[in-house]
C-alpha positions in Angstrom: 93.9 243.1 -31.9 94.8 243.7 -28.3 92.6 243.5 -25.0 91.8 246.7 -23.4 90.9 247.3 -19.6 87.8 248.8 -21.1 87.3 245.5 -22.9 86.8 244.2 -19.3 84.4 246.9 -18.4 82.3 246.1 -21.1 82.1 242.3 -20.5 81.4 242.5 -17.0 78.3 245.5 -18.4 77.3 242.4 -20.7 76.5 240.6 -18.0 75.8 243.0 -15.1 72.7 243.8 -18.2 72.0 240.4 -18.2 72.1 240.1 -22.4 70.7 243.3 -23.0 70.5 246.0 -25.6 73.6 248.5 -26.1 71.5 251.4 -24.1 71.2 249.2 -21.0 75.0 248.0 -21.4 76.0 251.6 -21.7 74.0 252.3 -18.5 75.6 249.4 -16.4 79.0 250.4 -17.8 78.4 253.7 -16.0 77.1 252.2 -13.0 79.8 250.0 -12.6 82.6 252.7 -13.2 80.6 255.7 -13.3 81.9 257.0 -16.2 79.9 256.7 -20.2 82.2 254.3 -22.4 83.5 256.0 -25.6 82.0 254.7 -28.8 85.8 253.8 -29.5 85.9 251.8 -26.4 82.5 250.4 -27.3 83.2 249.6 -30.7 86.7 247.7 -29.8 85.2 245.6 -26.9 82.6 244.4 -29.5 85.1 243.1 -31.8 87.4 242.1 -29.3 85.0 240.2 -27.3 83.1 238.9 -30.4 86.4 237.4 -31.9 87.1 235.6 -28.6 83.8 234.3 -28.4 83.2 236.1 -25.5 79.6 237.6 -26.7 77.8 237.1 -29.9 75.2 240.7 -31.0 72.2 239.3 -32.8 69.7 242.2 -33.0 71.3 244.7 -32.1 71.9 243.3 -28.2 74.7 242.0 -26.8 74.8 238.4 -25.1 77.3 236.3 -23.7 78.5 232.9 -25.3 78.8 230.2 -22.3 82.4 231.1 -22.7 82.1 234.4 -21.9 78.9 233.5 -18.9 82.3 230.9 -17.9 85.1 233.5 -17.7 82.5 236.1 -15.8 81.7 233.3 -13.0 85.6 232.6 -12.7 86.0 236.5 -11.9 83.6 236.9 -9.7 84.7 233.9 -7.9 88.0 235.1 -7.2 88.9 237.5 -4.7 90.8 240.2 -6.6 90.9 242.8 -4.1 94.7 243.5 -2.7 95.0 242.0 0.9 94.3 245.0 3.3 97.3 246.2 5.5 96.8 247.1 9.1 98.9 249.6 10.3 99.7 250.7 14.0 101.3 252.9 15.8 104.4 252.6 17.1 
């Protein structure tokens, strides 16, 4: 199985939720892109991210593993924004 951006998008609605049911994941997925996840896109991030030990789902909720809490720290760490460009006139 391959990573997805959505895969992403879900992870960072895992923890933007704060180890929440999938209704309040759904709703942080849309606030952070504004846009509703597919069930598709749901349904692939869960097994994606559960088979990297990214999140576990007990009770029908989604938490983060320490790995996963780990690679969301790194990422918000890092400054991922492409360097602004000035431009002048000549």
């Amino acid at each position: 199985m391959r990573a997805r951006w959505s895969d992403a998008w879900i992870l960072a609605a895992v923890d933007w939720a704060a180890d929440a049911d999938l209704a309040k994941i759904i709703a942080a997925a849309d606030a952070i892109n504004h846009a509703i996840p597919t069930i598709e896109e749901v349904e692939h991030a869960i097994q994606f991210l559960g088979a990297s030990g990214l999140v576990r789902y007990p009770d029908n909720s989604l938490h983060l593993t320490d790995e996963g809490r780990r690679a969301c720290k790194r990422t918000e760490t890092k400054d991922i924004s492409p360097p602004s460009t000035v431009y002048t006139r000549s």
